[in-house]
BAPABA-511946 format. One record per residue (C-alpha): residue in one letter; residue number from 1; x, y, z. Coordinates in steps of 0.5 Angstrom, whole numbers, plus 500, padded with zeros to 3 digits. Layout:
<nodes>
+------+-----+-----+-----+-----+
: type : seq :  px :  py :  pz :
+------+-----+-----+-----+-----+
:    A : NUM :   X :   Y :   Z :
...
+------+-----+-----+-----+-----+
</nodes>
This chain:
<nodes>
+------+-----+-----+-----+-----+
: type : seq :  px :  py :  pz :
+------+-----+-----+-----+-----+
:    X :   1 : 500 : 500 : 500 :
:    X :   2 : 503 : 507 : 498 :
:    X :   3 : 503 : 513 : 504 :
:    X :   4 : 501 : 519 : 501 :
:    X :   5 : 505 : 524 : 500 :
:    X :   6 : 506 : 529 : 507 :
:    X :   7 : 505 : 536 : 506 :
:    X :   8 : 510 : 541 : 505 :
:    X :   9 : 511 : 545 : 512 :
:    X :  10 : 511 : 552 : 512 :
:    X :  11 : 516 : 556 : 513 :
:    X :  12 : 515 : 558 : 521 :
:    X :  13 : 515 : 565 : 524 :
:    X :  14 : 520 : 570 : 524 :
:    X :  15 : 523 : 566 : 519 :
:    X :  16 : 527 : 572 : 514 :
:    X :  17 : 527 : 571 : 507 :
:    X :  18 : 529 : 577 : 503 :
:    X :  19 : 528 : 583 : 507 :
:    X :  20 : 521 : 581 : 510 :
:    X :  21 : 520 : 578 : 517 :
:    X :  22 : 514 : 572 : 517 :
:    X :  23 : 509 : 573 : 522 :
:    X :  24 : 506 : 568 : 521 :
:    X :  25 : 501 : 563 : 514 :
:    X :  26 : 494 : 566 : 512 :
:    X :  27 : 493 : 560 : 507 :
:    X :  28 : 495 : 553 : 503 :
:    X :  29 : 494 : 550 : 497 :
:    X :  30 : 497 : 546 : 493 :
:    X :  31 : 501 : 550 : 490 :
:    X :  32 : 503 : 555 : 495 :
:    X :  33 : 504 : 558 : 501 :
:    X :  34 : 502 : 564 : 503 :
:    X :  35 : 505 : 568 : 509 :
:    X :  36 : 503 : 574 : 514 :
:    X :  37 : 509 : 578 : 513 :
:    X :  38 : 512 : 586 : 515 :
:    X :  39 : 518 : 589 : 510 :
:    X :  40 : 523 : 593 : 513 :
:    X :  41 : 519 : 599 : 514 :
:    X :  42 : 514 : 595 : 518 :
:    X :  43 : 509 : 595 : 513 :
:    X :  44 : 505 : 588 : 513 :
:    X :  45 : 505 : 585 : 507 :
:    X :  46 : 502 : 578 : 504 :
:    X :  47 : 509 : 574 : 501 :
:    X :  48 : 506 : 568 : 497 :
:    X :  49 : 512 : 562 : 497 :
:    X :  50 : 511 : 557 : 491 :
:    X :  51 : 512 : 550 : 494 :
:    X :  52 : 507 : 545 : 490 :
:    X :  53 : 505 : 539 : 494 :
:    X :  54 : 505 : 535 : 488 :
:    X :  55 : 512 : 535 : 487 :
:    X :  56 : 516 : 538 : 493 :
:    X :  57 : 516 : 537 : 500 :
:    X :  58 : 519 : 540 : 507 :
:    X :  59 : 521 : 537 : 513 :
:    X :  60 : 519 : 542 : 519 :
:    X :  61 : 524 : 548 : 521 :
:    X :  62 : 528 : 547 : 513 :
:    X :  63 : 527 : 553 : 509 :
:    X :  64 : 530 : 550 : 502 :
:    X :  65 : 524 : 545 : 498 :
:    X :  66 : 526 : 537 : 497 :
:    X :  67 : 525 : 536 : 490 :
:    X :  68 : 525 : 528 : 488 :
:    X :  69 : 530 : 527 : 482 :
:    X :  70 : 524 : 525 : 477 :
:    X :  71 : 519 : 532 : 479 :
:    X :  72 : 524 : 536 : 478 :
:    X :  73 : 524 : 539 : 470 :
:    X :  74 : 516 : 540 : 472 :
:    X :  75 : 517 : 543 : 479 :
:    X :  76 : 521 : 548 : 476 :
:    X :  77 : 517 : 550 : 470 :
:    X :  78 : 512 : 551 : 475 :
:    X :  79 : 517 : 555 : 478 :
:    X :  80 : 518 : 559 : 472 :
:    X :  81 : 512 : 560 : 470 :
:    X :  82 : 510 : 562 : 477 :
:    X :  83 : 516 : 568 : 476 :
:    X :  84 : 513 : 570 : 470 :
:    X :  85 : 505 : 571 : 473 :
:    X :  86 : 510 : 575 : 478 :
:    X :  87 : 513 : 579 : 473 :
:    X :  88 : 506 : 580 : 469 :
:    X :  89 : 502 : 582 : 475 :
:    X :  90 : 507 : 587 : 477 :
:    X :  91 : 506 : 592 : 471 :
:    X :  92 : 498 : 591 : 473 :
:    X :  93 : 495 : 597 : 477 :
:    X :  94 : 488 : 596 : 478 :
:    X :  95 : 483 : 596 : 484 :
:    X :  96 : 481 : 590 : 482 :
:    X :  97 : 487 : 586 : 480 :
:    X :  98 : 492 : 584 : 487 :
:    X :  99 : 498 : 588 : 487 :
:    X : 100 : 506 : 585 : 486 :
:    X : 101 : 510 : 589 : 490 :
:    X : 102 : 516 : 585 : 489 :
:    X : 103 : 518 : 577 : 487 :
:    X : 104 : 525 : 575 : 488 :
:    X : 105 : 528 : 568 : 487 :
:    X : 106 : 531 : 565 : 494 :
:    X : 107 : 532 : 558 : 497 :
:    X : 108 : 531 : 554 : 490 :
:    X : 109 : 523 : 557 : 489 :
:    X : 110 : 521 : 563 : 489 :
:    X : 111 : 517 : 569 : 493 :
:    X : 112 : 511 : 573 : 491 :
:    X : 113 : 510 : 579 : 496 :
:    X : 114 : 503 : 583 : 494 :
:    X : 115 : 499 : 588 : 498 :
:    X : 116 : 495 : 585 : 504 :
:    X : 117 : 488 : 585 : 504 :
:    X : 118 : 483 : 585 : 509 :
:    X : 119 : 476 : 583 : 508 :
:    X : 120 : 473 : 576 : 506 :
:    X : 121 : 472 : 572 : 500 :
:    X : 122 : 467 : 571 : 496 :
:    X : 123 : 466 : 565 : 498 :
:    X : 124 : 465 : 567 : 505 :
:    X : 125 : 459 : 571 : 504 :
:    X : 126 : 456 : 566 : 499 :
:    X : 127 : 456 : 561 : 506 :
:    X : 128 : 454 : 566 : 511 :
:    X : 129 : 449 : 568 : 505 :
:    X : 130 : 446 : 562 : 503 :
:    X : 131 : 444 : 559 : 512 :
:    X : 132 : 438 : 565 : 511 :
:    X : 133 : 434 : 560 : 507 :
:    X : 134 : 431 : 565 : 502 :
:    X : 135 : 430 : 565 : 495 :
:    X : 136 : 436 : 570 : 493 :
:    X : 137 : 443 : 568 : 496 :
:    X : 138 : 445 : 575 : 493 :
:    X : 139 : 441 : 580 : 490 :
:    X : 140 : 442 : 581 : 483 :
:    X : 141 : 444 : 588 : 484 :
:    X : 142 : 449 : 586 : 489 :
:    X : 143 : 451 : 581 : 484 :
:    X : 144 : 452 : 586 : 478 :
:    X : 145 : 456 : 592 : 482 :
:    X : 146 : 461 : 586 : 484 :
:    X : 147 : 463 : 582 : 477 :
:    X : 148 : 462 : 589 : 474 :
:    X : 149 : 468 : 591 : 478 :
:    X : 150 : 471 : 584 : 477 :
:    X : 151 : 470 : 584 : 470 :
:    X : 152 : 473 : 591 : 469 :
:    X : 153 : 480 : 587 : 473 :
:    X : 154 : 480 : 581 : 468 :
:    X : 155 : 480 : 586 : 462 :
:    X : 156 : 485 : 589 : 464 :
:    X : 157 : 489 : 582 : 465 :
:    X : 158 : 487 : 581 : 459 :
:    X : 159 : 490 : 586 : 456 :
:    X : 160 : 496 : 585 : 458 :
:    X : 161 : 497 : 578 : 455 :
:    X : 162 : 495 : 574 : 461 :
:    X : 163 : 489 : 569 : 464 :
:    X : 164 : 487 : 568 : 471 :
:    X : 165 : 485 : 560 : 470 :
:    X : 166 : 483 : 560 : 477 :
:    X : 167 : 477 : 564 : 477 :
:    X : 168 : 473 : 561 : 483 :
:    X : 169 : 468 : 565 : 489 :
:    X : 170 : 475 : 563 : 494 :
:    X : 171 : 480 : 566 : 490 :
:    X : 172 : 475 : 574 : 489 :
:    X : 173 : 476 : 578 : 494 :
:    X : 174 : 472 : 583 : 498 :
:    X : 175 : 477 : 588 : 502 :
:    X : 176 : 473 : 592 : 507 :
:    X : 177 : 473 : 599 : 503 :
:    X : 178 : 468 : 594 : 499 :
:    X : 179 : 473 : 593 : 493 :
:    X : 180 : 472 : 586 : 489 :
:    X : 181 : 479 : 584 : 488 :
:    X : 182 : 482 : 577 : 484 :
:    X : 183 : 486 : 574 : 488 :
:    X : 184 : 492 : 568 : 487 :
:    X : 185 : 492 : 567 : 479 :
:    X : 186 : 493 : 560 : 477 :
:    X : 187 : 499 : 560 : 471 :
:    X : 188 : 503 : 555 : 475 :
:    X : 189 : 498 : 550 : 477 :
:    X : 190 : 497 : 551 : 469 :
:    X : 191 : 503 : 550 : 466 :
:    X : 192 : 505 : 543 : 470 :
:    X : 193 : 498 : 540 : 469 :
:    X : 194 : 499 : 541 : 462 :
:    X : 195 : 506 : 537 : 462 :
:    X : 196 : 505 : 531 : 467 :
:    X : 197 : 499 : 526 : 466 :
:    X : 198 : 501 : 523 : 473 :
:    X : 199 : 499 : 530 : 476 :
:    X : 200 : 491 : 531 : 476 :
:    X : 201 : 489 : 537 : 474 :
:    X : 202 : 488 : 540 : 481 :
:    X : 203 : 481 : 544 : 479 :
:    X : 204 : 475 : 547 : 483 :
:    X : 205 : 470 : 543 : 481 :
:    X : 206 : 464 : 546 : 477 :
:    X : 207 : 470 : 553 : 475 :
:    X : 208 : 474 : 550 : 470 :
:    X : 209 : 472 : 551 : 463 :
:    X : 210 : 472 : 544 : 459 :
:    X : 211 : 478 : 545 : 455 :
:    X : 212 : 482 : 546 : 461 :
:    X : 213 : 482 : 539 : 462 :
:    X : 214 : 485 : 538 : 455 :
:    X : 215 : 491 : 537 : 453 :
:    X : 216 : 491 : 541 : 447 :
:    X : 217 : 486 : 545 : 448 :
:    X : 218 : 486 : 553 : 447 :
:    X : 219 : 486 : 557 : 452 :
:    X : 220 : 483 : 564 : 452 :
:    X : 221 : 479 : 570 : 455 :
:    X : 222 : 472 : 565 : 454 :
:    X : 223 : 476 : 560 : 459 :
:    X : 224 : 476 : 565 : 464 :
:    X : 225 : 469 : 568 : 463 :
:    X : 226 : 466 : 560 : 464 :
:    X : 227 : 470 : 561 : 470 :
:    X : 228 : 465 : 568 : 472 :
:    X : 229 : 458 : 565 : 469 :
:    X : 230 : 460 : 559 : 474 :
:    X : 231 : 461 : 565 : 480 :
:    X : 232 : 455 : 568 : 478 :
:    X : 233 : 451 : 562 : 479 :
:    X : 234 : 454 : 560 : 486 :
:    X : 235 : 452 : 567 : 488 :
:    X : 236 : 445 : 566 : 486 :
:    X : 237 : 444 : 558 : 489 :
:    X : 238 : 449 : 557 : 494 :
:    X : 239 : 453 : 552 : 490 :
:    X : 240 : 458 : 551 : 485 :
:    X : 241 : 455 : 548 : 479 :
:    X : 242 : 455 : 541 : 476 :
:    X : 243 : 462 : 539 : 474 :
:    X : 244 : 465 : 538 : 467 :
:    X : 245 : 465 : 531 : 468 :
:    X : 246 : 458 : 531 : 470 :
:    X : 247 : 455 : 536 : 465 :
:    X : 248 : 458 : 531 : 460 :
:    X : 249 : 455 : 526 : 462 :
:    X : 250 : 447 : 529 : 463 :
:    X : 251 : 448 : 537 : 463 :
:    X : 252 : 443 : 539 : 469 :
:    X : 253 : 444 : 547 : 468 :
:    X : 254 : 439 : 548 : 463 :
:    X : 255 : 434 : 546 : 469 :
:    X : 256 : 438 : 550 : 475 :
:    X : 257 : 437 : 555 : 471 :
:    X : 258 : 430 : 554 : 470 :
:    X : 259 : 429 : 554 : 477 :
:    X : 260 : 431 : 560 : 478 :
:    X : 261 : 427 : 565 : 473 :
:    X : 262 : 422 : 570 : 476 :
:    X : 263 : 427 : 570 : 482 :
:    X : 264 : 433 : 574 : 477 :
:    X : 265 : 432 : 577 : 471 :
:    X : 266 : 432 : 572 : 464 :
:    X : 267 : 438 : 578 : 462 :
:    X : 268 : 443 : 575 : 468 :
:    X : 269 : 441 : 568 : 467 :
:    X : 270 : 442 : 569 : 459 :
:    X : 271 : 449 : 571 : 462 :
:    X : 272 : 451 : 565 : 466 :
:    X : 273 : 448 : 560 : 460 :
:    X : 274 : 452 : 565 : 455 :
:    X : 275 : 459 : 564 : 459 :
:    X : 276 : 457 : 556 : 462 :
:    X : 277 : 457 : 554 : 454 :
:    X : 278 : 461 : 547 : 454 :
:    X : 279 : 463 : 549 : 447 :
:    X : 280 : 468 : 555 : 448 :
:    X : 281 : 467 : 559 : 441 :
:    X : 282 : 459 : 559 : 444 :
:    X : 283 : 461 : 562 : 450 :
:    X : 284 : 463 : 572 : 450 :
:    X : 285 : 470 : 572 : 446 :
:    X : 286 : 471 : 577 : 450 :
:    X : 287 : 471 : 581 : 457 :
:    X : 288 : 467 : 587 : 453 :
:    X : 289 : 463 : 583 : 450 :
:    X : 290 : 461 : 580 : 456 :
:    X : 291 : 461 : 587 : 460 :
:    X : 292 : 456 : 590 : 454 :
:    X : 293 : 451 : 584 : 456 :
:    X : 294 : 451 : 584 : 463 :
:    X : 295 : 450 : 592 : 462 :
:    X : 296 : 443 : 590 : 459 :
:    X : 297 : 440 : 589 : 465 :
:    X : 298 : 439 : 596 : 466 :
:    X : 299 : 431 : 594 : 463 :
:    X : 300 : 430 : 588 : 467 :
:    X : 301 : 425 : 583 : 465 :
:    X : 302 : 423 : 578 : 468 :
:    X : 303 : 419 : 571 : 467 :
:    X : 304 : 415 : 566 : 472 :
:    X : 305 : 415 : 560 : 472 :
:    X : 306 : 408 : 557 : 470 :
:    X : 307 : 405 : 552 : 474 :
:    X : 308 : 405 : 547 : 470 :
:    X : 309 : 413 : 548 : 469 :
:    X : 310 : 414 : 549 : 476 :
:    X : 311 : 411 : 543 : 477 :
:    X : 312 : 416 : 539 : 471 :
:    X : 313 : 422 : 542 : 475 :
:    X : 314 : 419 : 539 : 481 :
:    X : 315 : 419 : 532 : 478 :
:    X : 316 : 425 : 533 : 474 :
:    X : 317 : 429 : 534 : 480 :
:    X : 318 : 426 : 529 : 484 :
:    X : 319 : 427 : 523 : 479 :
:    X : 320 : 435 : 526 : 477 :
:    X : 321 : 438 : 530 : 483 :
:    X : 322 : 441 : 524 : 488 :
:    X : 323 : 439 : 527 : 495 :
:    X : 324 : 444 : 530 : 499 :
:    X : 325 : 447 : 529 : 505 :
:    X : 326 : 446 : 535 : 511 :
:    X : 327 : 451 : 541 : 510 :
:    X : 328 : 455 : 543 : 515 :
:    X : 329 : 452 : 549 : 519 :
:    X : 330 : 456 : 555 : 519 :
:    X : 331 : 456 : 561 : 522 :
:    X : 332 : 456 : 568 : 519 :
:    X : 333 : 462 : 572 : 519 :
:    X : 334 : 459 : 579 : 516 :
:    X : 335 : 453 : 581 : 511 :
:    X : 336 : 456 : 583 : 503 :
:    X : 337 : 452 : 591 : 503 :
:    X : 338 : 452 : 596 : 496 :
+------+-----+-----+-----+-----+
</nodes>
């Protein structure tokens, strides 16, 4: 029997790496570390360590990654794509784009240093948001104010050549000063996905684009605008939606979405089913183009469901949707106001 791979230790507090002092982690994944930090100055910072769980581990106490022999041509085209991203974001000033203060090379990987963000993710709201029970999670002019800034940030990405692929509710966040900020981009866990066929791909089920999971396929702004139909939709159910895997199996969006007309506008479910297409030349090209139909729900519509729909959807859901075991009870950290 194979034991599972332990996970990279974290770097401990006080630990000096540049001219910044740790105060300690803010968060994991399976590509990175992120750190609470201060600079010389005492300003606090947030330092994001590239260190993937997948190729790499790190006894308690080291500070330098142990790469097996066989990993290392993958872990370090990760790492040269992670500088590059690095690289890339620091010549992006937008509100709604994380900022790169600095990334520098150190203990064989490398070190992303950004502004630290106080606030919650999206994520965090859509939970608190969804133990209320009511018909909307969000209201839609929450919804529209939020990805409208969002989108304004993916642009600007856009125009500079590069893709988020990992747009997901964790990884858009809300500062409190109320601005929506993208957060932790995912061209590292990219770029080795794509040349290791022993790694799965690391995706949040239901936010990434089909063609993400193939080898080949050609990644665009309509990968990354999957990714924002997938978050409009958390925001009004609660929930992600169905995978890749199971939308290609039986694609129960179409009835999702139906439950929901009459309770948001048919112009913002238009939206989630233009972006959610499986077939990425049938989804907005563009982030303008997207930004020009979302813009639309100015003159609202909305459509009832007739009775006799209701109740199909009803029967539908009965005979496709397996029950689902009890959720988690959370409790609510703070309400999203606009």
């Amino acid at each position: 029997m194979s034991t599972a791979r332990p996970k990279p230790a974290p770097l401990p507090p006080d630990t000096l790496i540049g001219e910044y002092r740790l105060l300690g982690r803010l968060a994991a994944g399976g590509f990175g570390v992120v750190y609470l930090a201060v600079d010389a100055m005492g300003q606090q910072v947030a330092i994001k360590e590239y260190i993937p769980a997948a190729l790499s581990t790190r006894a308690p106490g080291a500070l330098v990654p142990q790469v097996e022999p066989e990993n290392t041509a993958l872990y370090r085209l990760g790492l040269k794509s992670f500088f590059e991203e690095g690289r890339a974001l620091a010549q992006i000033s937008h509100p709604s784009v994380v900022s790169v203060l600095n990334f520098f090379r150190e203990n064989d990987t490398v070190y992303m240093v950004m502004n630290h963000l106080k606030g919650a993710t999206l994520q965090d709201f859509v939970i608190t948001a969804r133990t209320r029970r009511q018909g909307k999670v969000l209201r839609e002019s929450t919804i529209r104010s939020l990805f409208d800034e969002v989108l304004h940030g993916l642009r600007a990405v856009h125009q500079h050549r590069m893709l988020h692929l990992d747009i997901k509710p964790a990884n858009l966040f809300i500062t409190d000063d109320d601005r929506a900020v993208m957060i932790d981009f995912g061209a590292a866990r990219e770029a080795i996905n794509k040349e290791a066929p022993f790694v799965r791909p690391m995706y949040t089920p239901g936010f990434a684009a089909p063609e993400m999971y193939l080898r080949d396929a050609r990644l665009g702004p309509w990968t990354d605008l999957y990714g924002v139909g997938a978050c409009i939709y958390a925001c009004m159910t609660g929930l992600p939606p169905s995978d890749v895997l199971q939308r290609q199996k039986k694609d129960r969006l179409p009835m999702a979405l139906g439950r929901l007309r009459g309770i948001y506008s048919d112009n913002l479910l238009d939206v989630v089913r233009w972006c959610m297409a499986m077939d990425p030349l049938a989804r907005p090209q563009s982030v303008f183009a997207l930004h020009k139909a979302l813009s639309h729900g100015a003159c609202r519509r909305y459509t009832p469901l007739s009775m006799a729909e209701k109740v199909r959807l009803q029967l539908e859901a009965l005979l496709t949707d397996p029950p689902r075991p009890a959720t988690t009870r959370y409790r609510p950290t703070q309400a999203l106001a606009r």
